[in-house]
Each structure stands twice: as structure tokens, then as C-alpha cells.
C-alpha positions in Angstrom: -3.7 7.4 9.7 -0.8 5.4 9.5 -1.9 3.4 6.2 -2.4 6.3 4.5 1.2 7.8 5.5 2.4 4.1 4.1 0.4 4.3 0.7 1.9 8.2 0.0 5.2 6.0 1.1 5.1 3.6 -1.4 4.2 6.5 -4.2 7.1 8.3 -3.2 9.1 5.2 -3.5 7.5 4.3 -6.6 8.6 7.3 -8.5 12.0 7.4 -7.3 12.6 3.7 -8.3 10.6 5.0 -11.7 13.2 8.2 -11.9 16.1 6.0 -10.7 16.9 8.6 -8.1 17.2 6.6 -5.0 20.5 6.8 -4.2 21.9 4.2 -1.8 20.2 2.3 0.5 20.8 4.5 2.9 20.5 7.3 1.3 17.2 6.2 -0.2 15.7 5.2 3.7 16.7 9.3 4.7 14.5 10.5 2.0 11.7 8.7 3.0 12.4 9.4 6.7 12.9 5.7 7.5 15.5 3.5 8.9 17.0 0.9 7.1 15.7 -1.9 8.4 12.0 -0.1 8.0 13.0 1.2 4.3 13.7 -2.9 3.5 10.4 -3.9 4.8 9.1 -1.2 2.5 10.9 -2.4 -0.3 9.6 -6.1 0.5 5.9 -4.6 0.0 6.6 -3.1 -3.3 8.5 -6.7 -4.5 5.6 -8.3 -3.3 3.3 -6.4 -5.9 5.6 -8.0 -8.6 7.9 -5.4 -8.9 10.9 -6.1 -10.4 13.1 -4.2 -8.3 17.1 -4.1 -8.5 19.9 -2.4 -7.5 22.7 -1.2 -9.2 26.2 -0.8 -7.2 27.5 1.2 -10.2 25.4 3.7 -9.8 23.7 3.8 -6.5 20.3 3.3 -7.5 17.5 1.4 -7.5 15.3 0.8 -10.4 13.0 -1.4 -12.4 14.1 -4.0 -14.3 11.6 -4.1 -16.5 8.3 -1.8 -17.5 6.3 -1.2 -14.5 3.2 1.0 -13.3 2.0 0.9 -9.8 -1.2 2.7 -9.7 -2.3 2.9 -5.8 -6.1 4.3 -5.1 -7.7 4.7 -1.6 -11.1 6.1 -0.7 -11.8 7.3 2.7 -15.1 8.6 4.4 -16.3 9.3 7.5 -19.7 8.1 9.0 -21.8 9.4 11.7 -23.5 6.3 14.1 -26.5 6.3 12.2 -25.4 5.8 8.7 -23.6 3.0 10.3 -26.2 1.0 11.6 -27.7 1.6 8.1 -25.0 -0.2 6.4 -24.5 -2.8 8.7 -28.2 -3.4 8.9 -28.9 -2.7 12.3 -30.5 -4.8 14.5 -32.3 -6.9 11.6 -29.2 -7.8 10.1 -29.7 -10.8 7.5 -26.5 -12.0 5.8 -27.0 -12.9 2.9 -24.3 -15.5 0.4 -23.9 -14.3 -2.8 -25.6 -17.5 -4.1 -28.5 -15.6 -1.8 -28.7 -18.3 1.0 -29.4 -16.7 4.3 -26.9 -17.3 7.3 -27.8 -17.2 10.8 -25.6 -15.8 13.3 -27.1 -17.5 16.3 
């Protein structure tokens, strides 16, 4: 379950960046229970969605440059074995393009 422990991450990061309540570098890995080095690759996932991340020496935060909204939605479900061979079509699986050409996997 490790992405979704990484997605509630990135929330958490999200708002504190939003809030401007990070703190230091530092201080900003302890509250999300990271090291640094860990909290910066963090930090390189959110900049990679565009966010316009900066730091302020002055006063020890982090924050947004500019106006932004990170909305982050998951779905997760369970199957049993059967319902899998359902949706992966079983032993007569066709794929199919979605110009509808048939592929063969032989």
C-alpha cells in the first residue's frame, strides 16, 4: 500500500505548502516522517505536476508562487479470481485497437 501512503503524502504536503506551514526543510521532512533526502524527492513529484513551489528563507516556509489546486483521486477495489478472468477475457481474449482491428498475440 505503499502508493497510497505516498498519495495521502502528497495531500498532506499539498496543504501545508497551501497553508504556508512547512517550516524548514527539515522541519517540514519530520512532519511528514521522512528524511530529507526522501522529503526532496517528494518535493520533486509535486514540481513535476507544475507546481510552482518556493522557498522563503525569511520565513521558513514553503509555498506557492502562484494560485494552485492539486486535486488527487484514487479508486481501489478488490477482485476475486473469477471476476478477473472476466475482465481480462479469459481464455478467448481478443484485443481489440480502438480503430477495432483485431491483434493477435501469437
Amino acid at each position: 500500500m505503499n502508493f497510497i501512503r505516498q498519495i495521502e503524502r502528497i495531500k498532506k504536503m499539498h496543504k501545508l505548502i497551501s497553508g504556508e506551514k512547512t517550516g524548514s526543510p527539515l522541519t517540514f521532512a519530520k512532519k511528514l516522517s521522512l528524511s530529507r533526502s526522501q522529503f526532496y524527492n517528494e518535493l520533486e513529484l509535486i514540481k513535476e505536476l507544475d507546481a510552482p513551489v518556493k522557498y522563503c528563507k525569511k520565513r521558513e516556509t514553503f509555498y506557492y508562487e502562484t494560485h494552485f489546486e492539486l486535486i488527487l483521486n484514487f479508486s481501489l477495489k478488490t477482485i476475486r479470481e473469477d471476476e478477473s478472468r472476466e475482465i481480462f477475457g479469459g481464455f478467448n481474449f481478443r484485443p481489440i485497437l480502438l480503430d477495432g482491428t483485431l491483434i493477435s498475440l501469437l
